[in-house]
C-alpha positions as CSV (number, residue, x, y, z in Angstrom):
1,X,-11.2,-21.0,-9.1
2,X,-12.6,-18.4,-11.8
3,X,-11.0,-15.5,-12.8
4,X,-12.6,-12.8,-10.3
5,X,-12.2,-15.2,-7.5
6,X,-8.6,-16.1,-8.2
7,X,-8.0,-11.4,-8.3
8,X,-9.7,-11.3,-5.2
9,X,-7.9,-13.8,-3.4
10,X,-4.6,-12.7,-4.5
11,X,-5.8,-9.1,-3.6
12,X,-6.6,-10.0,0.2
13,X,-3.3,-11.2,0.6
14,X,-1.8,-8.4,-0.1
15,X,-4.2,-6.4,1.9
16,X,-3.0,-8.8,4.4
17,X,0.7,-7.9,3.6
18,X,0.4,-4.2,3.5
19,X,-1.5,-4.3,6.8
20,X,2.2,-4.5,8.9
21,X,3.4,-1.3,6.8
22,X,2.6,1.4,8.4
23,X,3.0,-0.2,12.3
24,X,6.3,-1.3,10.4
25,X,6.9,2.3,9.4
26,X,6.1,4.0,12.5
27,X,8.5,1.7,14.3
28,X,11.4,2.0,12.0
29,X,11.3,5.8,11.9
30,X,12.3,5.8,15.2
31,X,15.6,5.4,14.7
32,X,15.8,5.8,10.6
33,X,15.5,9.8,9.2
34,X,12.5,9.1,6.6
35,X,14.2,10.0,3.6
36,X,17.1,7.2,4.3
37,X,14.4,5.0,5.0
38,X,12.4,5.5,1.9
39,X,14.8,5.0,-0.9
40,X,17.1,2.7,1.5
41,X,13.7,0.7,1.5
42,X,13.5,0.7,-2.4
43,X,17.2,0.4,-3.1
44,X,16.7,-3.1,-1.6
45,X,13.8,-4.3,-3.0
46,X,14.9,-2.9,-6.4
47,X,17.9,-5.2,-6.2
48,X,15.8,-8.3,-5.4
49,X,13.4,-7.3,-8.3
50,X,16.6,-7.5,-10.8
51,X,17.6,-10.5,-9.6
52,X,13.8,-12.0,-10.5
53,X,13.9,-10.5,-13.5
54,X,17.5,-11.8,-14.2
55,X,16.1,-15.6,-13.2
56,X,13.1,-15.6,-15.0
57,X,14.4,-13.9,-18.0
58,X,11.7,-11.6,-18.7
59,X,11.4,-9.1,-21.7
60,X,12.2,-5.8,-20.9
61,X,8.6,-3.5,-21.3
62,X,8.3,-1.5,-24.5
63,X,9.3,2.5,-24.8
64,X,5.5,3.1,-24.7
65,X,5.8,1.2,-21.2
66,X,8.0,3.6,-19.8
67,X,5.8,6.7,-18.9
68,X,2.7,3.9,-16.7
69,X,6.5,2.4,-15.2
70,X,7.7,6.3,-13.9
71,X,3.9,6.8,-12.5
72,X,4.1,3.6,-10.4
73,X,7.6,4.5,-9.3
74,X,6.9,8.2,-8.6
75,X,3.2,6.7,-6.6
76,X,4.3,3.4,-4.8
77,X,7.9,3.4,-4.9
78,X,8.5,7.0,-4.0
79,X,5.5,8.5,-2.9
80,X,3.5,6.9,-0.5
81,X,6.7,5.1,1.1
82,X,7.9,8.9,1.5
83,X,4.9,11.1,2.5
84,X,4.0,8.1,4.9
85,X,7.7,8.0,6.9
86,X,7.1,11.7,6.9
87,X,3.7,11.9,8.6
88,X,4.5,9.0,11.1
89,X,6.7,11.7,12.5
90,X,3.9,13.8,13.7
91,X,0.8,11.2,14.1
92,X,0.0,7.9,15.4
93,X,-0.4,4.7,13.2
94,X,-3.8,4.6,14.8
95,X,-4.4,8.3,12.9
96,X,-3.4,7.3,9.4
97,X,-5.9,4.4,9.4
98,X,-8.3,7.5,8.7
99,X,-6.5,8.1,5.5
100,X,-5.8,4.4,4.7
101,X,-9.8,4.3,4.9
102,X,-9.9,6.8,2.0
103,X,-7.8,4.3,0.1
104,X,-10.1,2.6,-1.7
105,X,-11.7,5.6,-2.9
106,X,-8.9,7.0,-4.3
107,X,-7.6,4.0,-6.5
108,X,-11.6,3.8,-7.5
109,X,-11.2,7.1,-9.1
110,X,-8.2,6.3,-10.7
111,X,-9.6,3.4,-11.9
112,X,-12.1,5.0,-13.7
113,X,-9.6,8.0,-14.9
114,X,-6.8,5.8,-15.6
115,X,-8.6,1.9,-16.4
116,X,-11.5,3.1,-18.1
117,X,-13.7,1.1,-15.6
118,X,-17.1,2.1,-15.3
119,X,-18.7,0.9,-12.0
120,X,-22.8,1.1,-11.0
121,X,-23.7,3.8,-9.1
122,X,-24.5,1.5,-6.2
123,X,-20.7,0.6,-5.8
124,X,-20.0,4.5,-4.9
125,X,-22.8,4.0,-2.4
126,X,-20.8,0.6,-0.6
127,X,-17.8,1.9,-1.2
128,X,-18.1,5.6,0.4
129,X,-20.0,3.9,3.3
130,X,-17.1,1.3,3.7
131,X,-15.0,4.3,4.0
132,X,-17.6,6.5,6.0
133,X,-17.4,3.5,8.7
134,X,-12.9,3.2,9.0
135,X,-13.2,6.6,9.4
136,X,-15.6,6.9,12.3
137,X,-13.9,3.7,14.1
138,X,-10.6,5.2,14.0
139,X,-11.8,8.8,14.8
140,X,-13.6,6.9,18.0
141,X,-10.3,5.7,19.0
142,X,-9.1,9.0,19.6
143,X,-6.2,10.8,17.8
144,X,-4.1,14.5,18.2
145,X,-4.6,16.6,15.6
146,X,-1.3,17.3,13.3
147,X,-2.1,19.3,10.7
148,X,1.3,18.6,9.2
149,X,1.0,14.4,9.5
150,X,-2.9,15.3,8.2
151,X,-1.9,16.9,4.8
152,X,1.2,14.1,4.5
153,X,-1.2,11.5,5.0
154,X,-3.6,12.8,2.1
155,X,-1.6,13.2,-0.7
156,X,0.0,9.7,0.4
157,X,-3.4,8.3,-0.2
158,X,-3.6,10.4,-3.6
159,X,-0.3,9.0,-4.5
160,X,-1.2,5.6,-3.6
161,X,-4.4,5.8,-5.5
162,X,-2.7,6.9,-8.5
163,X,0.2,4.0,-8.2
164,X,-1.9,1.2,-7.7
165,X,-4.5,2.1,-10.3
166,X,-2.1,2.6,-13.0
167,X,0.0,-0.6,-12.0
168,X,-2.9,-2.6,-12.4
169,X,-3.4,-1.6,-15.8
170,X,-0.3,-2.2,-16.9
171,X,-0.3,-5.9,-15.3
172,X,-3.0,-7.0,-17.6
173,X,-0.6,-7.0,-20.3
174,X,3.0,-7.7,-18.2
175,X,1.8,-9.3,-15.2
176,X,1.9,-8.3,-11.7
177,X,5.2,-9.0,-10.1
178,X,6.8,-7.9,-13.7
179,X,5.4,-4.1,-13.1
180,X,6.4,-3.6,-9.3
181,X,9.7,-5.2,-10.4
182,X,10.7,-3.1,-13.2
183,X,9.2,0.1,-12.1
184,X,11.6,-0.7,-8.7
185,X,14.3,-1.5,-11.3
186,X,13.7,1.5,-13.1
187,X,14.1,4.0,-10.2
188,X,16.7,1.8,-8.8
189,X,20.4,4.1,-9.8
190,X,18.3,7.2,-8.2
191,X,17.2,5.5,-5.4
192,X,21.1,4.0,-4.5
193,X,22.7,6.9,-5.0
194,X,20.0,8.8,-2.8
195,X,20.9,5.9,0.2
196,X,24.3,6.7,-0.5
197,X,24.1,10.4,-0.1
198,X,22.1,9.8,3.1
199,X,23.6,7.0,4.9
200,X,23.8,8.2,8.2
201,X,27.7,7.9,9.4
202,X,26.9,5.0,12.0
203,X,24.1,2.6,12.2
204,X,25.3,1.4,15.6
205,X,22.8,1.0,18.3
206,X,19.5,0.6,16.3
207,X,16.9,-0.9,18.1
208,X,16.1,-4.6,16.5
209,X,12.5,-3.6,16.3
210,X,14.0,-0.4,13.8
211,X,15.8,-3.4,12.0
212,X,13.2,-5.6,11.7
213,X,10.0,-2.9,10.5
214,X,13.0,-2.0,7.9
215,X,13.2,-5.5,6.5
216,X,9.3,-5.8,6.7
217,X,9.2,-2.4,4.3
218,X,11.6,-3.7,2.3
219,X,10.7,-6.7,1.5
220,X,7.2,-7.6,2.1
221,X,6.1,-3.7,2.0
222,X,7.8,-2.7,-1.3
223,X,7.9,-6.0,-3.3
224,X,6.2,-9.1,-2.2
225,X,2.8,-7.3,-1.0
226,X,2.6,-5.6,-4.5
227,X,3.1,-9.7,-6.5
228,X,-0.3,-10.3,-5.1
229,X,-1.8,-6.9,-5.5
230,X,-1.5,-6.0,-8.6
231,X,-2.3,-9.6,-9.8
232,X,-5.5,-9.3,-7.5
233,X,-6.3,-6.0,-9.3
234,X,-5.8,-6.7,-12.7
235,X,-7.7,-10.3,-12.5
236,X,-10.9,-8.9,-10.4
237,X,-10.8,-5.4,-11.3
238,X,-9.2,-1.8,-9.8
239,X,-12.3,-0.8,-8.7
240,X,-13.9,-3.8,-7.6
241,X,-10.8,-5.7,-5.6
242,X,-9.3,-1.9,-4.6
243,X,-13.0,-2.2,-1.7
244,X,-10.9,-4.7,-0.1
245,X,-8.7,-1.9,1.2
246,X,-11.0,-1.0,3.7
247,X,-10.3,-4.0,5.8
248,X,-6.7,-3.4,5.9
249,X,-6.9,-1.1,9.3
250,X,-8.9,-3.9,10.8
251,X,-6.4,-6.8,9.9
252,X,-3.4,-4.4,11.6
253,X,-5.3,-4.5,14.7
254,X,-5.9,-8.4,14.3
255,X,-2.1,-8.5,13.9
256,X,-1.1,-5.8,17.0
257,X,-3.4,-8.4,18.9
258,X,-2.3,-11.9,17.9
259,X,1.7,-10.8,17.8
260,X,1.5,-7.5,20.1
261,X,-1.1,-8.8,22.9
262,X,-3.0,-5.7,22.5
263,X,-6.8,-6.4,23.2
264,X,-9.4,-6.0,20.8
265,X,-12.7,-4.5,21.3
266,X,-16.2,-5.5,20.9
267,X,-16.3,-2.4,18.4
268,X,-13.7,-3.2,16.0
269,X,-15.2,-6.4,16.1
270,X,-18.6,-4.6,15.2
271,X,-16.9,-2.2,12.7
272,X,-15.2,-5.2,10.8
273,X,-18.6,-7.2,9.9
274,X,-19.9,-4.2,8.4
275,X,-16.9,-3.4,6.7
276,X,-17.0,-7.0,5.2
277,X,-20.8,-6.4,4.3
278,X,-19.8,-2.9,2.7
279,X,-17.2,-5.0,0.5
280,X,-19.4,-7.6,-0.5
281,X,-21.9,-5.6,-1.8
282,X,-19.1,-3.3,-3.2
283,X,-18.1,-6.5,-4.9
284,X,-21.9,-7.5,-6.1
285,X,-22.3,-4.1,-7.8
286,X,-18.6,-3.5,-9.1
């Protein structure tokens, strides 16, 4: 397996991973105040991080490091983990796939501002019709309006954008699972003594489906989704392997079907085959 193949493998299974996060999310907020959530959620993985770093004795990053490290943390660590428990409060999963649509997009642009990538202008055309497409699907699916969740949800994506594109950077010279692991490291005393501060004074009588979308954040969410991401991104490209964020919305219905029994319609069937068509030729022009 080549190069490019090998990034855009590694990127659709974290597409695949990040696909549970925000059903995950919206379940877990149900019984966990978002803020708790968010840095209870990176507190975690932060220690599981260390202890990889610890095992595989890596060398710390250099001081010139540290700046792309507090941009990952402040993006993916903080940011989006944050805005998104926040919104989930006012909308439906079903409503943020309109913004998870405007993913790609985002982390393109950062790409080119942050990566220096310079993609054909018949990527922009694939890859805003990609988007065009997850956002009529899921507005056909019927939402409430929240302007509140809305404006969450948007500088979530901008956040996220940001994050990813400037993680994938980074990982060409320190490797994917290094950068999500120290960038968790490095926000880790902040984020423990913020889980500290707002521990609630009893966590009897969760629900185990609270429990188990906060071990799915924690975990898979916050550190194992981002080993294959930014590997996927810096191998294949930000701006080409970011496309295959489109299909994430599609593979959390696939997985509300196949673990939920929820039924799937002829029209997200319809909607996914162009949205793979949209990323292939996203991919050809890249």
């Amino acid at each position: 397996m080549n190069k490019a193949a090998s990034g855009w493998m590694s990127g659709l299974i974290g597409v695949v991973i990040f696909s549970g996060s925000l059903p995950a999310t919206r379940v877990a907020v149900m019984d966990f105040d978002p803020i708790f959530l968010t840095v209870a959620r990176a507190t975690i993985a932060g220690i599981l991080a260390l202890c990889l770093l610890f095992a595989f004795r890596e060398r710390r990053p250099a001081r010139g490091d540290l700046a792309s490290l507090a941009v990952i943390s402040l993006g993916v660590v903080v940011g989006f983990p944050l805005l998104t428990a926040l919104a989930l409060r006012h909308v439906t999963s079903a409503h943020s796939i309109v913004f998870i649509g405007l993913l790609p997009l985002a982390t393109a642009i950062f790409g080119v501002l942050r990566g220096g990538e310079r993609p054909r202008r018949t990527f922009w055309v694939f890859s805003g019709l990609g988007s065009a497409i997850v956002v009529g699907f899921a507005a056909r699916q019927g939402f409430s309006a929240s302007p509140i969740g809305d404006l969450l949800m948007l500088a979530a994506i901008i956040a996220c954008g940001l994050g990813y594109a400037e993680g994938a950077k980074l990982s060409r010279r320190l490797g994917g699972w290094q950068v999500i692991s120290w960038a968790l490291v490095l926000s880790l005393p902040v984020m423990t003594a913020l889980m500290l501060a707002t521990m609630p004074s009893s966590l009897a009588g969760l629900s185990a489906a609270s429990w188990l979308g906060f071990g799915y954040v924690s975990v898979f969410s916050m550190l194992i989704g981002f080993i294959f991401w930014y590997r996927g991104l810096a191998l294949g490209g930000i701006v080409a392997v970011g496309q295959l964020q489109l299909l994430q919305p599609f593979f959390g219905l696939a997985l509300a079907s196949t673990l939920l029994g929820e039924t799937v319609s002829w029209s997200m069937l319809a909607a996914t085959i162009a949205i793979v068509a949209c990323v292939a030729g996203a991919r050809k022009f890249a």
